[in-house]
Steps between C-alpha positions, in 0.01 A plus 500: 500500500775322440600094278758293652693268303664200568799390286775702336506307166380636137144404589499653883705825307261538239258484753587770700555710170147471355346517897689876549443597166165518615556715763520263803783468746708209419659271772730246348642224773739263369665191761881558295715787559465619153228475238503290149745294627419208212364750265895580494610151534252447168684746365858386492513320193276788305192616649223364283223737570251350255434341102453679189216218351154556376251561836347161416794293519613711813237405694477091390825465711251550816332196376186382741522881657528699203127611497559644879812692369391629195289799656793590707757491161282714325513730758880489555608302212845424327513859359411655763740377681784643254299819513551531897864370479560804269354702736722422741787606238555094438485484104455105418597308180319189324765228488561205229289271721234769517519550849538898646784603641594804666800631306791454751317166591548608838203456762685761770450852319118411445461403886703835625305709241160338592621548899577877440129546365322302768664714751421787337145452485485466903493149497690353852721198502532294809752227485555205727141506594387096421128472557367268732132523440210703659419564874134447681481860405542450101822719461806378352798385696829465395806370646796775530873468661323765733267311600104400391320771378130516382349771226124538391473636112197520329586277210747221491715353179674165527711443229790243693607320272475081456740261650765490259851666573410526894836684587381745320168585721283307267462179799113462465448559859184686380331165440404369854370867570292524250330173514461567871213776356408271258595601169514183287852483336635248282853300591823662449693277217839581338444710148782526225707252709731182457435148529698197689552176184778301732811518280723222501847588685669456129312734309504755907882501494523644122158653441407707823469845407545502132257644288264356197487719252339461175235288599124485509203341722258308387190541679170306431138599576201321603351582113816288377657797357850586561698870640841557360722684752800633394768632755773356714579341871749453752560134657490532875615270759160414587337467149432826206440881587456778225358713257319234300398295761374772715250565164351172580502432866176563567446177289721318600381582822177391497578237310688361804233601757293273262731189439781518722711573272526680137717464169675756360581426139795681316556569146903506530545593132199712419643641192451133357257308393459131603533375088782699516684388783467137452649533174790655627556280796463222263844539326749280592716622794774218427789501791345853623341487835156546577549865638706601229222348287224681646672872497628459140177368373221645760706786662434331801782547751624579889145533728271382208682218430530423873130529528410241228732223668338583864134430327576286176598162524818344308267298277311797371827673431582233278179589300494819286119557499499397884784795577332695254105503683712520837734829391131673400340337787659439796342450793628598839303383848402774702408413856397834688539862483786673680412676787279796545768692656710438236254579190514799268096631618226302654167363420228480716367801745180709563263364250310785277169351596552644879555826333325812273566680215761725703627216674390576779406178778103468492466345845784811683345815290813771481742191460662430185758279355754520221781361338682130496266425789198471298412142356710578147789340306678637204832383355837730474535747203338782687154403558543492906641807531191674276243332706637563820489871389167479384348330816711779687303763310186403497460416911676823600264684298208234549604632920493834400155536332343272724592734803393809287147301388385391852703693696682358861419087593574296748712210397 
């Protein structure tokens, strides 16, 4: 008997690792030339494979879906992760941030290393094959530069990926087919993603591309409680992209789906208090200028400054407790999400209700789903690559005991 999977990413990989380490043959099919391909492009900058933090913060960043993810971590959890990695002869490292690291911070060594095993273990890679659904007679077919060919395994994993990065393979082309069997999946929306303000052409011709640093967002809940989010951002021609904002975009998100539009509030001098501040900006400046003024007294310069005078008006400047509640609070319009093809990961996908405890579909029995195409957000910092991982596991292995339970099914 053998388990095809669909998708070459960590999920689709991990797959196809637990599925053969059961003893099944392994089909992996894959629509790029070459597998991982944004596992690697994730891994430019320092592959993050996952965080270091107690198990019960870990899993709060899956917010509404943690309880669904939670059996799958403690299966294949945050250290086990590291455990495999090592395995593979990839020793990681906890950084300052206390996010995990493998030690070259390279993604490329893992991949080949994790390749090399797969391969090993008998499991068969077939590239340039993009899946185009099922025939009248159930089997797979797949769309090669040969031609259309169809295949008939005994146990199927879907792990393709969301919408976000399309070039990449991840173009969510899965959808349409799999609410043509009538799975019940949840919309595709951009994850860990920018947002459009509508800069004036001022503050665009100095500002576009420069990063915040030293900042923090404000963020208030429906309780009346405030989130304190420290990090930085890069202006963009459209509106703000980056680290910190990505933390909070599901928010921001929904707070726009909600309103139309959504304030993001910045603390541009979070190292200050408000008392503080005012004090300070209430010295005289005499024949300084107001910029010189504000970076003497406020070390508020260059894109901060620039952002105060494209949201303050000249009247509040004027007033030091005014400038003061506007440098700790400033609030910037947000009115929509970038693109999903542009987005970090995506939300939305396969909803867990349609599926069991191994992930596999309820309504397709031998079907099973895994990875960024399940209905599951997280933010950056290593929690996407850990679940994606996890899901991987636990339907390749879900595929592999349910074939060696109940033996051959129909699909």
């Amino acid at each position: 008997m053998n388990i095809a999977i669909i998708g070459g990413g960590p999920a689709g990989l991990m797959a196809a690792e637990s599925a053969s380490a059961a003893g099944f043959q392994v089909d992996l099919y894959d629509s790029m030339a070459s597998v991982g391909r944004k596992f690697l492009l994730a891994g430019k900058g320092g592959l993050n494979l996952t965080h270091s933090e107690s198990a019960q913060k870990f899993l709060s960043r899956y917010g509404a879906r943690s309880a669904k993810i939670a059996p799958l971590l403690s299966s294949f959890g945050p250290d086990a992760l590291r455990t495999w990695a090592a395995g593979l002869g990839i020793e990681t490292f906890i950084g300052s941030s206390g996010r995990v690291f493998p030690t070259d911070l390279k993604a490329a060594p893992l991949l080949r290393a994790w390749l090399r095993r797969l391969r090993q273990a008998g499991v068969q890679f077939h590239m340039r094959h993009r899946w185009s659904g099922w025939n009248e007679q159930g089997a797979l077919c797949f769309v090669t530069p040969e031609g259309k060919v169809s295949v008939q395994p005994d146990a199927v994993v879907l792990a393709l990926g969301g919408g976000s990065w399309p070039t990449l393979g991840s173009d969510a082309s899965w959808v349409s087919l799999l609410a043509k069997r009538g799975l019940r999946i949840s919309p595709l929306l951009p994850a860990n993603c920018g947002f459009d303000v509508g800069w004036s052409e001022h503050f665009l011709a100095k500002f576009a591309g420069s990063p915040v640093k030293s900042v923090a967002i404000v963020m208030r809940n429906a309780a009346g409680g405030e989130s304190w989010h420290p990090g930085e951002f890069v202006i963009t021609k459209t509106g703000v992209e980056g680290g910190v904002v990505y933390a909070v975009s599901a928010a921001l998100r929904a707070e726009i789906s909600a309103k139309g539009v959504a304030t993001l509030r910045l603390d541009l001098a979070p190292d200050r208090d408000a008392p503080r501040l005012i004090h300070d900006l209430s010295r005289p400046r005499g024949k300084r200028t107001m910029a010189t003024h504000l970076q003497r007294q406020a070390h508020i310069e260059g894109v901060k400054a620039g952002l105060l005078r494209e949201v303050v008006s000249k009247e509040n400047f004027a007033d030091p407790v005014r400038l003061a509640a506007a440098i700790k609070s400033l609030p910037l319009r947000l009115v929509a999400p970038r693109p999903l093809e542009e987005a970090i990961s995506t939300a939305g996908g396969v909803v867990f209700e349609a599926l069991d405890e191994r992930l596999m579909v309820r309504a397709l029995p031998g079907l099973f789903c895994a990875g960024e195409m399940l209905d599951w957000e997280a933010p950056t910092g290593g929690y996407l690559l850990t679940a994606c991982f996890a899901t991987g596991q636990a339907a390749g292995a879900g595929a592999a005991a349910w074939l060696a339970e109940s033996g051959k099914r129909e699909m």
